[in-house]
N, C-alpha and C positions, 0 to 999 in steps of 0.2 A: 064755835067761832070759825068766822070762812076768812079766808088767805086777806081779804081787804081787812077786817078787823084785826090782824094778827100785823098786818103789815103797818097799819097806824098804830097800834100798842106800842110796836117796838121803835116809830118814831117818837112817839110820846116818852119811851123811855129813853131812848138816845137822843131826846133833844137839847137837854142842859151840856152834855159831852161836844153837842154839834155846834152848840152855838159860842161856847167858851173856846174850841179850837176854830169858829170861822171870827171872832175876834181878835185872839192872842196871835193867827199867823201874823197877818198884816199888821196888824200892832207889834210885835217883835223887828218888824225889818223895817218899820218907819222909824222906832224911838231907838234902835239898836242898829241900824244901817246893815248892807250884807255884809256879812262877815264872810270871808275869802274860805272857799271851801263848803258854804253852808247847802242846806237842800235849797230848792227853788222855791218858791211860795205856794204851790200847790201840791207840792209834795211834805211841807211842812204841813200841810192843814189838812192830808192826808193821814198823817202820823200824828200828830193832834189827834184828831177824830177818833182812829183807833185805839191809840191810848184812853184817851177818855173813856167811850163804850165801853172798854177791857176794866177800867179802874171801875166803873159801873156793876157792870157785870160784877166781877167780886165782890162788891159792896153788898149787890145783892143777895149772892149765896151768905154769906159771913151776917150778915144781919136780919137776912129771911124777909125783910120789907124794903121796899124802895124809898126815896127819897127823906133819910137820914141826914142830920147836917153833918155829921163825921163822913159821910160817903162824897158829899157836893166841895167839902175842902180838901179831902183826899183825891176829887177831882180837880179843884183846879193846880196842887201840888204838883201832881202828875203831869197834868198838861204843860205847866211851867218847868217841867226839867223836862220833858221832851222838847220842847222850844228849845231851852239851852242846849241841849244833846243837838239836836239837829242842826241849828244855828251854827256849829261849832265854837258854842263856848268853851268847852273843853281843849279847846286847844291852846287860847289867848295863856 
């Protein structure tokens, strides 16, 4: 497998991560306005993103296959408390 194949696999595998934190950023700070303190919107979809991938990742190790429905709800949990975490919901 040469570095182009390896490099679409791993969008292919990070796409569900990528596309639920480039929705949830901007959807969190429309339906939820900025909350004082929060990250900026590209830093939120930033940490989204990462999150996501990370919650992936382990999915993948922990169940040895990809695309699991327990892995794609474990990912959107995740993503949605990083939004809060970042958001600073935690502070309200």
């Amino acid at each position: 497998m040469g570095p182009v194949d390896l490099f679409l696999h791993f969008l292919g595998f990070a796409a569900p991560a990528l596309v639920v934190a480039a929705i949830l950023a901007p959807a969190g700070r429309i339906l939820l306005g900025r909350q004082r303190g929060g990250l900026g919107w590209w830093q939120q979809l930033a940490l989204n993103g990462l999150v996501g991938v990370a919650v992936l990742a382990l999915a993948l190790w922990h169940f040895g296959v990809d695309g699991k429905m327990a892995s794609y709800a474990t990912l959107v949990g995740a993503v949605a408390l990083a939004q809060w975490a970042g958001g600073g919901g935690w502070r309200a």
